[in-house]
CHARMM internal coordinates of N, CA and C (Angstrom, degrees):
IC EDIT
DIST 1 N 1 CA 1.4571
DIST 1 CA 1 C 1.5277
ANGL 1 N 1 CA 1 C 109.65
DIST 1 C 2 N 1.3894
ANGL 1 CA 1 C 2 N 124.09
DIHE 1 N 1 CA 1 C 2 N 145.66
DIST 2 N 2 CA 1.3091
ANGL 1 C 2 N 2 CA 112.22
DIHE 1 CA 1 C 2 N 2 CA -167.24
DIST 2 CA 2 C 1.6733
ANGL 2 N 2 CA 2 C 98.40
DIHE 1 C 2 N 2 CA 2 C -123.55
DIST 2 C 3 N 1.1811
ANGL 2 CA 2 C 3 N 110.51
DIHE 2 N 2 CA 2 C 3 N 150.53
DIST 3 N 3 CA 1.4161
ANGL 2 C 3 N 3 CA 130.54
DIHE 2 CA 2 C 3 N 3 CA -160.29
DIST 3 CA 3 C 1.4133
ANGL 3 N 3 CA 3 C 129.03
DIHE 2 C 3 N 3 CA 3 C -134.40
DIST 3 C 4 N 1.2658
ANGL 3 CA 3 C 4 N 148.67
DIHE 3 N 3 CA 3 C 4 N 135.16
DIST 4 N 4 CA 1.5947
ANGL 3 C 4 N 4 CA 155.63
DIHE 3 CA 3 C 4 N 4 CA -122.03
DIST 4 CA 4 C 1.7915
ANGL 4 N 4 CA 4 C 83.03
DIHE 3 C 4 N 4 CA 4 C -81.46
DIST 4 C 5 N 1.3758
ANGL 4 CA 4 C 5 N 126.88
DIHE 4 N 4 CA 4 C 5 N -28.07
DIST 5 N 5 CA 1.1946
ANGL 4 C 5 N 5 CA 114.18
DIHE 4 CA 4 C 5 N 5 CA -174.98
DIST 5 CA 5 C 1.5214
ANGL 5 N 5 CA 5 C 117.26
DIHE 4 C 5 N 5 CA 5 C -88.92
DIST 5 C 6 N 1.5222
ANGL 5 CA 5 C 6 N 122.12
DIHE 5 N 5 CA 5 C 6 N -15.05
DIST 6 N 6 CA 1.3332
ANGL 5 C 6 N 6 CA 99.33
DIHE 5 CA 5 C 6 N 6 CA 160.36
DIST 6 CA 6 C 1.2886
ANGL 6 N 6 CA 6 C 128.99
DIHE 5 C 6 N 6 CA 6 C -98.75
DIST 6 C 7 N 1.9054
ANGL 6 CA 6 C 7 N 116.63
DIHE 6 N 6 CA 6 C 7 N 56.70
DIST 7 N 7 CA 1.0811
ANGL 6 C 7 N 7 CA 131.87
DIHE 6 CA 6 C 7 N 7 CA 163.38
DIST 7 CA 7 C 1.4984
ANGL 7 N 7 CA 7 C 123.69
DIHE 6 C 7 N 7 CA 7 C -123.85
DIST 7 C 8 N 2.1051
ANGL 7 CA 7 C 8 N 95.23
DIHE 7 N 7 CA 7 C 8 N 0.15
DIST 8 N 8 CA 1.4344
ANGL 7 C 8 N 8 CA 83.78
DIHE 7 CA 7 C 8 N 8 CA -179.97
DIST 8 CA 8 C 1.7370
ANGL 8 N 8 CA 8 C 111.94
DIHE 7 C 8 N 8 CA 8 C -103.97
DIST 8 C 9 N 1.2212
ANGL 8 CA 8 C 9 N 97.14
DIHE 8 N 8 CA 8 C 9 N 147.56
DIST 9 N 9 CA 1.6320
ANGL 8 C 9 N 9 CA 103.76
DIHE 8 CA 8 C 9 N 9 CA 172.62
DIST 9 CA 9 C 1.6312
ANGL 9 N 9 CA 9 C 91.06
DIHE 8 C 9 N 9 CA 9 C 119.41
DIST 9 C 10 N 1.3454
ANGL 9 CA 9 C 10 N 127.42
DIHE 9 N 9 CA 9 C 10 N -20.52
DIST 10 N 10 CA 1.4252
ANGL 9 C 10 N 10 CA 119.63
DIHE 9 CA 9 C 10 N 10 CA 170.46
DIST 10 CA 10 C 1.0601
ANGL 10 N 10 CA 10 C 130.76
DIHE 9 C 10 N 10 CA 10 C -65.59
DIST 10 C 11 N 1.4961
ANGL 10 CA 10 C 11 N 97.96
DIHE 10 N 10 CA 10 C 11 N 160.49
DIST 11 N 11 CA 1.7071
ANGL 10 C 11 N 11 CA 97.50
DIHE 10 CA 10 C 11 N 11 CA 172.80
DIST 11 CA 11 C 0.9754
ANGL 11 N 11 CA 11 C 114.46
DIHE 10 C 11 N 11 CA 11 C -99.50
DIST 11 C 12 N 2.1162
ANGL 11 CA 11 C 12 N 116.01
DIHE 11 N 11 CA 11 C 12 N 150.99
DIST 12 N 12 CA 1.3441
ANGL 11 C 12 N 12 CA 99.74
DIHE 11 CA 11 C 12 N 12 CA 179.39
DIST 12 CA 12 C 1.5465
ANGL 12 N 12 CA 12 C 144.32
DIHE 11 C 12 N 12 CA 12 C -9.87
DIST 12 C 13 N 1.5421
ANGL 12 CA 12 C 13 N 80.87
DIHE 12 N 12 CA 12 C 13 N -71.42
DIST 13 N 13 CA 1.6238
ANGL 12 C 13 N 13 CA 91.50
DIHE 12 CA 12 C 13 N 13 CA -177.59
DIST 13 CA 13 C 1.4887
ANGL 13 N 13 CA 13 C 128.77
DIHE 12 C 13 N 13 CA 13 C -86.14
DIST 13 C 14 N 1.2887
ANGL 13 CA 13 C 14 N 108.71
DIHE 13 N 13 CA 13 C 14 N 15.13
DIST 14 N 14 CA 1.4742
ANGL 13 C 14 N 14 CA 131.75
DIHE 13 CA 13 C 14 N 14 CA 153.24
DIST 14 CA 14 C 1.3612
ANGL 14 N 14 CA 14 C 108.40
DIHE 13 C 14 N 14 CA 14 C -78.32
DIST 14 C 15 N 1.3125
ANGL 14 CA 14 C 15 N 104.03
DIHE 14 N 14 CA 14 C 15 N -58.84
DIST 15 N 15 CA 1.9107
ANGL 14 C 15 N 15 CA 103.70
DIHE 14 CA 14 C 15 N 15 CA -178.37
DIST 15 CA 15 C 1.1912
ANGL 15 N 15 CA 15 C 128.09
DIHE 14 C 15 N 15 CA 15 C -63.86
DIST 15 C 16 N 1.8578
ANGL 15 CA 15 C 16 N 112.79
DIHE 15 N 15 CA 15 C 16 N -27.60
DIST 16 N 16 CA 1.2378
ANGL 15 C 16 N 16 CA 110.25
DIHE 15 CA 15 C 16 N 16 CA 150.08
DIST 16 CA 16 C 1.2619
ANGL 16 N 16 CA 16 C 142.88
DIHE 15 C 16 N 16 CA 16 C -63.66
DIST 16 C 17 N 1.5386
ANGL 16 CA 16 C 17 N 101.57
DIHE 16 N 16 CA 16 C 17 N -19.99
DIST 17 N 17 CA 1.5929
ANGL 16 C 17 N 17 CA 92.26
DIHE 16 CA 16 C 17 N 17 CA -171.26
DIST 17 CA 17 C 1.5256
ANGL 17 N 17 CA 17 C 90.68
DIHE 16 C 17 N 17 CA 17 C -85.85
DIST 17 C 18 N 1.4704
ANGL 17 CA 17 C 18 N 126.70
DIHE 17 N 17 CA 17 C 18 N -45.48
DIST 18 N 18 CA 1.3561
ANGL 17 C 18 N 18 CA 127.30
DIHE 17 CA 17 C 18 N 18 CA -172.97
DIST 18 CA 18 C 2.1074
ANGL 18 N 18 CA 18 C 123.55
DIHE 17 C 18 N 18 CA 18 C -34.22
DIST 18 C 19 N 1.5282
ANGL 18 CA 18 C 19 N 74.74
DIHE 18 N 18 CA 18 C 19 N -20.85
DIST 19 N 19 CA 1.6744
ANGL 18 C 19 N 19 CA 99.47
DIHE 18 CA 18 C 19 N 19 CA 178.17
DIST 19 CA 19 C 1.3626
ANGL 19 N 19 CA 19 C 118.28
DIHE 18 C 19 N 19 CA 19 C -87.81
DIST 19 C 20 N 1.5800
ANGL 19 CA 19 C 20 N 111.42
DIHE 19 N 19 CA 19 C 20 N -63.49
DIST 20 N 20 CA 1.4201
ANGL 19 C 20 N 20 CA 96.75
DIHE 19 CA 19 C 20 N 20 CA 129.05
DIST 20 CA 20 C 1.5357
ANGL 20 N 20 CA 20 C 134.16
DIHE 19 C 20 N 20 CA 20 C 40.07
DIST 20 C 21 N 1.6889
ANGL 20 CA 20 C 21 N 92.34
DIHE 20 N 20 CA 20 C 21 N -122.07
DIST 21 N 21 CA 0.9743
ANGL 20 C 21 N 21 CA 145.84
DIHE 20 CA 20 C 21 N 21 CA -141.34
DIST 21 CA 21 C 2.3288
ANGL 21 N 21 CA 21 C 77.35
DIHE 20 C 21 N 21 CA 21 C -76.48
DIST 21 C 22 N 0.7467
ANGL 21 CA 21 C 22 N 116.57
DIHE 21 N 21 CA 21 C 22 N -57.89
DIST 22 N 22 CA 1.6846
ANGL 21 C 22 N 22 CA 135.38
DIHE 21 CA 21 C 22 N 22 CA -174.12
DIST 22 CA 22 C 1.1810
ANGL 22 N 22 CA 22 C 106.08
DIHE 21 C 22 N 22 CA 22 C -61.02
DIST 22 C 23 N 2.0412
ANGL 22 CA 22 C 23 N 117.42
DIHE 22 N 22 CA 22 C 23 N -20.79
DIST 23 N 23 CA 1.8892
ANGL 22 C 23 N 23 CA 93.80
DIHE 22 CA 22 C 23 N 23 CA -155.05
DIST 23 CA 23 C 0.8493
ANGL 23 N 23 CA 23 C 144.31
DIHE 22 C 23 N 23 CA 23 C 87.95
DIST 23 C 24 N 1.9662
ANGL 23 CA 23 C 24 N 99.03
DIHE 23 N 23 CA 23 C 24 N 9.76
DIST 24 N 24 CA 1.2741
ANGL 23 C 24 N 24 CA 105.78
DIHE 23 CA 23 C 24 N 24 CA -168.30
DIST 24 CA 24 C 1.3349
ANGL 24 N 24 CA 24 C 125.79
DIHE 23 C 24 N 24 CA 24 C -112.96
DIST 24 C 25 N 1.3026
ANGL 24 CA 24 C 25 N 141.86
DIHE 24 N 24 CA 24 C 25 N 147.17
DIST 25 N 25 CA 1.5703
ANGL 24 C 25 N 25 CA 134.46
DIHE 24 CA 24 C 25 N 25 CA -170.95
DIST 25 CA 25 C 1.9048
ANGL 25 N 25 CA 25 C 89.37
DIHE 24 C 25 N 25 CA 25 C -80.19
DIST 25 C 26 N 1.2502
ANGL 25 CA 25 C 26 N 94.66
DIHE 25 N 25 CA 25 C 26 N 115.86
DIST 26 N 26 CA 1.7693
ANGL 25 C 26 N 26 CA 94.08
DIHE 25 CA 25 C 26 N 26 CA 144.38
DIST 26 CA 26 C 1.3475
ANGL 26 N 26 CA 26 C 144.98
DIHE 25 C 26 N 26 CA 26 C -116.27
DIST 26 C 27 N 1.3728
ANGL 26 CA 26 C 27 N 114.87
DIHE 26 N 26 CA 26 C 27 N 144.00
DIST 27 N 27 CA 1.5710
ANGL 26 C 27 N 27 CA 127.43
DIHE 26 CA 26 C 27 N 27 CA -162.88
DIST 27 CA 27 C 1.4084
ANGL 27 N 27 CA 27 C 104.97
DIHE 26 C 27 N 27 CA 27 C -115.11
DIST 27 C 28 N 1.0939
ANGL 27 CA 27 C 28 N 102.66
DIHE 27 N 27 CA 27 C 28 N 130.53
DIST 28 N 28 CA 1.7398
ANGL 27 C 28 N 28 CA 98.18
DIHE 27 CA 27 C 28 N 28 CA -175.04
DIST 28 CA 28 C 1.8672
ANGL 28 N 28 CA 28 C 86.59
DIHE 27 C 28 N 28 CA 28 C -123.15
DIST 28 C 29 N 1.1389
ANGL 28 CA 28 C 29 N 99.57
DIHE 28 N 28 CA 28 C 29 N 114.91
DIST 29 N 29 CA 2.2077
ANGL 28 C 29 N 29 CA 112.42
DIHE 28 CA 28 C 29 N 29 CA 177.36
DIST 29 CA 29 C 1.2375
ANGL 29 N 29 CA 29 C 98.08
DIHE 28 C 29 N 29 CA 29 C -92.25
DIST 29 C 30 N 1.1348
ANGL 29 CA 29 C 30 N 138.01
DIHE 29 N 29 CA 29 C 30 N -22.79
DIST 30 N 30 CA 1.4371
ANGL 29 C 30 N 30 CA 124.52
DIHE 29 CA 29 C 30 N 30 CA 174.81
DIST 30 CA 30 C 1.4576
ANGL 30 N 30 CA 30 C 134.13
DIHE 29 C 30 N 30 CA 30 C 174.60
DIST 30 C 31 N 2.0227
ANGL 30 CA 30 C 31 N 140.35
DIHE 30 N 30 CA 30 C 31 N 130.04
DIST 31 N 31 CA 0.4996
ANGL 30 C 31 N 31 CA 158.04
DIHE 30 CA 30 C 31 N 31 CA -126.76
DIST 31 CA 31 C 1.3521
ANGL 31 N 31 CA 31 C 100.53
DIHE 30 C 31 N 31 CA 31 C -135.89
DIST 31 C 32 N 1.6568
ANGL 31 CA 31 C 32 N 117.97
DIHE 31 N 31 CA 31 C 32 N 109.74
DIST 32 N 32 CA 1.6521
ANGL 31 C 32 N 32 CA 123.50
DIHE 31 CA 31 C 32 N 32 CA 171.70
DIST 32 CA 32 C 1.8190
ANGL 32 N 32 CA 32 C 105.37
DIHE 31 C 32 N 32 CA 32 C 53.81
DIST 32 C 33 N 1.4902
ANGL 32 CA 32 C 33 N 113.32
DIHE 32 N 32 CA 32 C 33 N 7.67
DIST 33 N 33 CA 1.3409
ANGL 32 C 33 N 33 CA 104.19
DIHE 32 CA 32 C 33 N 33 CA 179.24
DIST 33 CA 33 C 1.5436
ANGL 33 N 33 CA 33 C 118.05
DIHE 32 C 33 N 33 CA 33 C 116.47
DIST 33 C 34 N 1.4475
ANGL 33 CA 33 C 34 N 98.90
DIHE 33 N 33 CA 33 C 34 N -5.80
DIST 34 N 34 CA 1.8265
ANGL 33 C 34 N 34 CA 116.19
DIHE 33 CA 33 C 34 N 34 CA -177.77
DIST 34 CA 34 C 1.1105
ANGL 34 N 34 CA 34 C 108.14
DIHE 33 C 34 N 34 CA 34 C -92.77
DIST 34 C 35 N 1.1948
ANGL 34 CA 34 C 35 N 137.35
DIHE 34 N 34 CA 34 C 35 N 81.87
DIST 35 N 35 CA 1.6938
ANGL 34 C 35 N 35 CA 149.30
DIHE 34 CA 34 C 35 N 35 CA 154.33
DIST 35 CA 35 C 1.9444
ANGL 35 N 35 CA 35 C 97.83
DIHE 34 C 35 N 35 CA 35 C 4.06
DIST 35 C 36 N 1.2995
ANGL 35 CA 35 C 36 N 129.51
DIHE 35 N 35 CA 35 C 36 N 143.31
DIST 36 N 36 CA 1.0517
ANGL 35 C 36 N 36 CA 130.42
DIHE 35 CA 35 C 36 N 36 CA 137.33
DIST 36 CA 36 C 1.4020
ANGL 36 N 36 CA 36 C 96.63
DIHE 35 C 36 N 36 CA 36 C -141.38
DIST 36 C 37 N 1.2420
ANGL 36 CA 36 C 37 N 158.83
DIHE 36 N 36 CA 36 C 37 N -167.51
DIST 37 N 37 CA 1.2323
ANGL 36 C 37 N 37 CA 135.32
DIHE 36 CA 36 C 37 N 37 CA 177.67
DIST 37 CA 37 C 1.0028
ANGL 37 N 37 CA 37 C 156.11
DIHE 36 C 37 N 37 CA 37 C 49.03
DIST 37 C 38 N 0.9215
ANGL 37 CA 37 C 38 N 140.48
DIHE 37 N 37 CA 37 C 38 N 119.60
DIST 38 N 38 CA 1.7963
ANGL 37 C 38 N 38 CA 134.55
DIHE 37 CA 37 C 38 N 38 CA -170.00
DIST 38 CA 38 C 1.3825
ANGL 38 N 38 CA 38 C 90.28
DIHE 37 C 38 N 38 CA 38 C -111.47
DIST 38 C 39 N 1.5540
ANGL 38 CA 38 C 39 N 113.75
DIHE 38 N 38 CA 38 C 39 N 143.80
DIST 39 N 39 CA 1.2933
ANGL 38 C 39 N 39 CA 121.42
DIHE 38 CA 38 C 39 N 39 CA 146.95
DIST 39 CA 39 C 1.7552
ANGL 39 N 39 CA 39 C 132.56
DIHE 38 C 39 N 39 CA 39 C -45.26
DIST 39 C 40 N 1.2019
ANGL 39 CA 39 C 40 N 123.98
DIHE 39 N 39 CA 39 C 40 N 128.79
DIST 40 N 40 CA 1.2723
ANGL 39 C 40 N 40 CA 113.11
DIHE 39 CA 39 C 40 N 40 CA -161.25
DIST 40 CA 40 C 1.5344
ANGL 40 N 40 CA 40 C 112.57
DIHE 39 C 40 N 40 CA 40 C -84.21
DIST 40 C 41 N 1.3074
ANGL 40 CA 40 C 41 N 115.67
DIHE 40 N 40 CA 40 C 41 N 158.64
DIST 41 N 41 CA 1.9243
ANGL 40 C 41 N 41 CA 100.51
DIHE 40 CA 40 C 41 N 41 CA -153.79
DIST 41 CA 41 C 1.5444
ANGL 41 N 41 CA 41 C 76.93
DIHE 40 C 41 N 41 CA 41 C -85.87
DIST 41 C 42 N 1.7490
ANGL 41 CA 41 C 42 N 86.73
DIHE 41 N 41 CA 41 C 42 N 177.33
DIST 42 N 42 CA 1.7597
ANGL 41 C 42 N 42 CA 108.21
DIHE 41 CA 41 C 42 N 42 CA -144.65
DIST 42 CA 42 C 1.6684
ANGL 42 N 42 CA 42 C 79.90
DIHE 41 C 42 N 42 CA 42 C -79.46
DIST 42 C 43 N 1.5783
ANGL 42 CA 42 C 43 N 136.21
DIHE 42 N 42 CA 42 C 43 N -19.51
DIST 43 N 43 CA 1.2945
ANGL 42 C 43 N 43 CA 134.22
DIHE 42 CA 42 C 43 N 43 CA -159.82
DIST 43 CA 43 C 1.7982
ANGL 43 N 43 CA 43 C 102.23
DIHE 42 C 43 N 43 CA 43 C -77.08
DIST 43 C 44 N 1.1459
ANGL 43 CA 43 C 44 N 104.60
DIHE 43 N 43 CA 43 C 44 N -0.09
DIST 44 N 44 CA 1.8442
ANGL 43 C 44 N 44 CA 115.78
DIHE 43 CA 43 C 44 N 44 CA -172.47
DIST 44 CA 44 C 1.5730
ANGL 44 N 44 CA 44 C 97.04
DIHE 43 C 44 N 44 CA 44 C -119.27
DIST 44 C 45 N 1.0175
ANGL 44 CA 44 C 45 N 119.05
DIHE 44 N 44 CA 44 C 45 N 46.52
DIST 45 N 45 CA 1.6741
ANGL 44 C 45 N 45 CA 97.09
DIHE 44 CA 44 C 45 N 45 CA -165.25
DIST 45 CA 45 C 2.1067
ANGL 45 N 45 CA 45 C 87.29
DIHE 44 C 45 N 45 CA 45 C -101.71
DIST 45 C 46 N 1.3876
ANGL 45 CA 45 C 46 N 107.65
DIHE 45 N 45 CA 45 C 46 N 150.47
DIST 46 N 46 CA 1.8300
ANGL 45 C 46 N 46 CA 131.59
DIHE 45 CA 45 C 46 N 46 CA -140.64
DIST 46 CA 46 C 1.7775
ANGL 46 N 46 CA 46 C 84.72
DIHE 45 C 46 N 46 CA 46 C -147.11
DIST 46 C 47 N 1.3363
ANGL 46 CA 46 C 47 N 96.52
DIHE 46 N 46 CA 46 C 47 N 137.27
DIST 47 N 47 CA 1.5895
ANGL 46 C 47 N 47 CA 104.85
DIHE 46 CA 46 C 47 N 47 CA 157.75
DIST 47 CA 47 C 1.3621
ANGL 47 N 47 CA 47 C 110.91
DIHE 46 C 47 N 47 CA 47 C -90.06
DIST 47 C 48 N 1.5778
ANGL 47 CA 47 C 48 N 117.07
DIHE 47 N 47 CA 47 C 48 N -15.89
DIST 48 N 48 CA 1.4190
ANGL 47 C 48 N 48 CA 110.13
DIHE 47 CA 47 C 48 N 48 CA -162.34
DIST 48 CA 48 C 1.4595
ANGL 48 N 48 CA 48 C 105.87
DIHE 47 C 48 N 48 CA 48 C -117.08
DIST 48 C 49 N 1.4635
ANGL 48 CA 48 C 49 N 129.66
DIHE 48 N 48 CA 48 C 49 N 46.79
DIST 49 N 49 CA 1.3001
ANGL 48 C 49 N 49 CA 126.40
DIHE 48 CA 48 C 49 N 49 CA -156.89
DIST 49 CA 49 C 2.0687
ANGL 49 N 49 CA 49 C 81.77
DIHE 48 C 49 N 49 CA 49 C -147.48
DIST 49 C 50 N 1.5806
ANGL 49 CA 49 C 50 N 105.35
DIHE 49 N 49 CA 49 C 50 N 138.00
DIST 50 N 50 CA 1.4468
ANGL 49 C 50 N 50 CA 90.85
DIHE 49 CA 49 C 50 N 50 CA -175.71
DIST 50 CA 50 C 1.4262
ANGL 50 N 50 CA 50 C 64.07
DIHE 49 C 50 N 50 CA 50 C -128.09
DIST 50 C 51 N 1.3378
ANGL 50 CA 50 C 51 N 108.88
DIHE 50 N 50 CA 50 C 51 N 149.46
DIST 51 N 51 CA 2.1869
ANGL 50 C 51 N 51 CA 129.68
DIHE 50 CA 50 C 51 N 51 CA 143.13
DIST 51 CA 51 C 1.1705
ANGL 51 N 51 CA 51 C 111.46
DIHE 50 C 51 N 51 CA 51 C -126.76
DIST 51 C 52 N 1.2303
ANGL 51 CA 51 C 52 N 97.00
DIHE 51 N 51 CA 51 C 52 N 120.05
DIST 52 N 52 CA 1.7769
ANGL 51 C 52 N 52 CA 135.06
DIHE 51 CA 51 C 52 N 52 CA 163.25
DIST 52 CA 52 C 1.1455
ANGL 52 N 52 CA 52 C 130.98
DIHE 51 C 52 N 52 CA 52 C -104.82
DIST 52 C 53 N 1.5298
ANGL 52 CA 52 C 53 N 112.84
DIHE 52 N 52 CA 52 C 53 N 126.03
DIST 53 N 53 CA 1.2856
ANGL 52 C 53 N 53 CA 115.43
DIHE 52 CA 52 C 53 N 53 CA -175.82
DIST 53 CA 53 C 1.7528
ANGL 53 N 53 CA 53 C 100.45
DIHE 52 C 53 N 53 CA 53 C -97.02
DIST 53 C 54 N 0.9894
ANGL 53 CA 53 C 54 N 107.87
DIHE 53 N 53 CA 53 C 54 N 170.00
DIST 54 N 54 CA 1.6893
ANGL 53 C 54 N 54 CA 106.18
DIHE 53 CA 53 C 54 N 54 CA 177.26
DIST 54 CA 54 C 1.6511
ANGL 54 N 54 CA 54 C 117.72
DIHE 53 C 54 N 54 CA 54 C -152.37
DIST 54 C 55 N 1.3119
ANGL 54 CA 54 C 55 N 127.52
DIHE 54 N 54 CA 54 C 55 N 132.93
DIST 55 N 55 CA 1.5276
ANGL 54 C 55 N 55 CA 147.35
DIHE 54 CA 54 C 55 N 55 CA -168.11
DIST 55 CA 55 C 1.3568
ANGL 55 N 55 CA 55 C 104.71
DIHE 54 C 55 N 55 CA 55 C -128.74
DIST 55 C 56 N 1.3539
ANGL 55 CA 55 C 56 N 111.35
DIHE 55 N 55 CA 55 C 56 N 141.11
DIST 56 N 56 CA 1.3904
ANGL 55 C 56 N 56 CA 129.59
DIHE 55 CA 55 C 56 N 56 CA -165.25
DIST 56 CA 56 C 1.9315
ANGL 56 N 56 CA 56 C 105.59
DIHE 55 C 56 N 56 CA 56 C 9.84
DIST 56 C 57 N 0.9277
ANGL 56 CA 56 C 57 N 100.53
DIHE 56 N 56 CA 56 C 57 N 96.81
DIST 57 N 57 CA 1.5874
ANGL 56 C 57 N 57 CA 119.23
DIHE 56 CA 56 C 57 N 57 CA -171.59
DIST 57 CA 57 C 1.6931
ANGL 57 N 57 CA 57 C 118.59
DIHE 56 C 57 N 57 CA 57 C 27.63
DIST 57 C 58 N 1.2058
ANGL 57 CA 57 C 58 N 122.37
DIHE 57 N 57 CA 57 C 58 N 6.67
DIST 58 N 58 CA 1.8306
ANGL 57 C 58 N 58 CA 135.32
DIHE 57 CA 57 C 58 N 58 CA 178.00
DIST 58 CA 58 C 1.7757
ANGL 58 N 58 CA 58 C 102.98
DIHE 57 C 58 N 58 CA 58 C -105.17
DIST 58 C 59 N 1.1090
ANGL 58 CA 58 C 59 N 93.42
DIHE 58 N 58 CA 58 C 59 N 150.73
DIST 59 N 59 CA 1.2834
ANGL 58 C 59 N 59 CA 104.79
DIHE 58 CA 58 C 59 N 59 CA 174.67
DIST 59 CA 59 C 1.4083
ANGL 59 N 59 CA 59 C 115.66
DIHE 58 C 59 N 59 CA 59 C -95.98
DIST 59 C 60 N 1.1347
ANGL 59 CA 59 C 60 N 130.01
DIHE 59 N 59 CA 59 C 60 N 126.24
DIST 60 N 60 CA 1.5275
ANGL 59 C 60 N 60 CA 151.31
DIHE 59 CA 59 C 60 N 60 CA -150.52
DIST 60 CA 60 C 1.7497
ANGL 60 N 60 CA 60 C 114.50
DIHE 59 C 60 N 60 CA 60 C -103.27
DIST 60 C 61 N 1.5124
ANGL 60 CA 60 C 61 N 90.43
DIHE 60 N 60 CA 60 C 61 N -51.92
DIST 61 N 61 CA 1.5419
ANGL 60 C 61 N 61 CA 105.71
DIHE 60 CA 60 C 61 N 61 CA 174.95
DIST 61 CA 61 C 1.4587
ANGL 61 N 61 CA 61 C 127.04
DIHE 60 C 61 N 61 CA 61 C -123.58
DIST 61 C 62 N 0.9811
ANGL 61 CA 61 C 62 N 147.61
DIHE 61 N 61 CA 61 C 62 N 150.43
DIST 62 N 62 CA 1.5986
ANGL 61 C 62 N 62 CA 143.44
DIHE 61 CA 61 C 62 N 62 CA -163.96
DIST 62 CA 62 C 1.3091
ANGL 62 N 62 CA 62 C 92.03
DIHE 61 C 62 N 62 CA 62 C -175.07
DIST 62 C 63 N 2.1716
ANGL 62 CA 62 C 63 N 107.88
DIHE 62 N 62 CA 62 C 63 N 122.86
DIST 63 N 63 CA 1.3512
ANGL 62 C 63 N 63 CA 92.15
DIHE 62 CA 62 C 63 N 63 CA 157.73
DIST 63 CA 63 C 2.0828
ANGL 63 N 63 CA 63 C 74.36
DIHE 62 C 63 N 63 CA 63 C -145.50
DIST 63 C 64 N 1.2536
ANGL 63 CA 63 C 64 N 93.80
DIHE 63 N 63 CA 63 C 64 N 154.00
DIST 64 N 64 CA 1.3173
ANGL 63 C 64 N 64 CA 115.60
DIHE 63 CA 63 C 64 N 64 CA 160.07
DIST 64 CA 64 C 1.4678
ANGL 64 N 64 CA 64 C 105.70
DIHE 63 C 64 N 64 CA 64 C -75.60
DIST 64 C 65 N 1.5385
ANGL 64 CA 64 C 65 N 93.77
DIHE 64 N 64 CA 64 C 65 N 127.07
DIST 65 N 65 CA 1.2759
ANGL 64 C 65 N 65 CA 103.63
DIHE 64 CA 64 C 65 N 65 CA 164.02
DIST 65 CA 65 C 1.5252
ANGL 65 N 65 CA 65 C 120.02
DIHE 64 C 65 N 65 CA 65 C -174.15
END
COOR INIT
IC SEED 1 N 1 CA 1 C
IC BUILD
């Protein structure tokens, strides 16, 4: 079963494919601090949807939702 923690420490395009690879919708909310994304309201909440934020090219935060 895969889990918000084996997405952190990746790189983008590690975390995407890892998503990918799972079935999973990915959301990337933000880059070094640059918004792209909004978190999706809690009334949308998805097992198959990962959002990641990302800092100096690793991903920092990951939560399924």
């Amino acid at each position: 079963m895969i889990t918000a923690d084996n997405f952190m420490g990746l790189t983008k395009k590690r975390a995407q494919d890892l998503a990918e690879a799972k079935s999973m919708i990915f959301r990337l909310i933000s880059i070094d601090g640059d918004s792209f994304l909004p978190y999706p309201e809690m009334t949308d909440k998805r097992e198959d949807r990962i959002c990641v934020e990302i800092e100096n090219s690793k991903v920092i935060k990951a939560i399924i939702q």
